[in-house]
N, C-alpha and C positions, 0 to 999 in steps of 0.2 A: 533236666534235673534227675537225680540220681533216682532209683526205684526205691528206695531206703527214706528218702522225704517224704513220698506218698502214702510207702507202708505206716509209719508212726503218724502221718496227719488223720490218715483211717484209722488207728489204734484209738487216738485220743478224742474222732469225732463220737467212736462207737463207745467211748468210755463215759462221755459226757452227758448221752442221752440219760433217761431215767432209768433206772430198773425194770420197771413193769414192761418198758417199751423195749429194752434188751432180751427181757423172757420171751415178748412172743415175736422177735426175730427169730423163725424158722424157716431151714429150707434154702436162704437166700447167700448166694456167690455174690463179692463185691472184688473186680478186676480195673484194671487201668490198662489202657490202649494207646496207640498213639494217637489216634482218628477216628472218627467212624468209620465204619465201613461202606462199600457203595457194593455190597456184594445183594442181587437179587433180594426184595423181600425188607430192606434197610431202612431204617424213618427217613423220608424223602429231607434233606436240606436244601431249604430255595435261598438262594441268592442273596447274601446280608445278617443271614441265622449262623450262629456257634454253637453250637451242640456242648455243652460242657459234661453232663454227662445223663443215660438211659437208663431208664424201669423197663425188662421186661418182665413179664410174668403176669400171675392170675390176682390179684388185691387181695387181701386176707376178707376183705368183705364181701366179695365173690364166690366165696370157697364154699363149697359143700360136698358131699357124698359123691360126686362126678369127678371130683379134683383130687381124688384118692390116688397114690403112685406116680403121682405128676414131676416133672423134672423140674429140679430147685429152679427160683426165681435167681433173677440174675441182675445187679447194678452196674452198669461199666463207666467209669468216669473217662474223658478224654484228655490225655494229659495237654497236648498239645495248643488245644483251644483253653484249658485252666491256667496258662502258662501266658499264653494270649492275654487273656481277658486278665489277670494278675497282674501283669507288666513288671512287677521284681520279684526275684526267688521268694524275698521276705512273705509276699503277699500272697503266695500256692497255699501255705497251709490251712489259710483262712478260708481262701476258693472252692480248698478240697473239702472242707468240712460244710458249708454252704450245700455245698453241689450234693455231698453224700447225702444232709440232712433234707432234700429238696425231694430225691431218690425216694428214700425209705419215706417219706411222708405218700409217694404213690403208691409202694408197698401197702400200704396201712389204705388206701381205699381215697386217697385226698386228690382232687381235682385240684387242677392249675388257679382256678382265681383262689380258691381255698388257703392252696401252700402259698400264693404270693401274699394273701392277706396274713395269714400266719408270720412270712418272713416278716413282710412289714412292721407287722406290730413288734417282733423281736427286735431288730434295730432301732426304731424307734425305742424302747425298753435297756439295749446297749446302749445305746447312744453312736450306732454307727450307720447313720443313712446316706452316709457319703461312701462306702463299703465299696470295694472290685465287685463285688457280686450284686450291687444295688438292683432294687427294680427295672430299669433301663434295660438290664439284662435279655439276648435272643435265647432262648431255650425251644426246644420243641420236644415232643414226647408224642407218643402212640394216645 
């Protein structure tokens, strides 16, 4: 897919948070790749996991006096596994916004059963538990 689908699915994931939650996004690079990377030092992928996309960085609930001139946080989505796990173009924007909103909730300090119970309850509340991004989903994160 073109780079122009992913830039606007980010435009409109980052549009739709709240306000308060846009204000204290500081700091933080959001990029798309084709893949992970397997370069030294990479979140290890075992066999049957899709990476759709990585937190790195310090959690904004981590941060204190020591994390002063720290190099921005970083989210990379992977297009190629969002594309995957989509199965129709129609179904990336949805994926990318999931995956972004998945990101930034580890930005903000949330642990994996946290954000899945969070996701959960949101589709359950759309009314979309049959979603490309459903719980079922392989993720791994640092």
């Amino acid at each position: 897919m073109e780079p122009d689908v992913y830039n606007q699915a980010i435009d409109e994931a980052l549009s739709m948070l709240p306000p308060h939650i846009r204000k204290e996004m500081k700091d933080v690079i959001i990029v798309v790749e084709d893949r992970p990377s397997q370069r030294p030092g990479a979140v290890p992928i075992t066999r049957g996991q899709i990476l759709l996309g990585l937190y790195e960085g310090v959690p904004l609930t981590a941060w204190g006096r020591e994390y002063s001139g720290k190099l921005p946080d970083k989210i990379t989505l992977f297009r190629e596994s969002i594309e995957r796990i989509a199965g129709r173009p129609e179904h990336v924007p949805h994926l990318v916004r999931e995956t972004l909103w998945h990101e930034i909730a580890h930005y903000f300090g949330f642990g994996h059963d946290k954000i899945h119970e969070m996701e959960e309850r949101w589709r359950r509340h759309r009314g979309e538990a049959g979603s490309p991004a459903g719980s079922d989903r392989k993720d791994k994160h640092p």
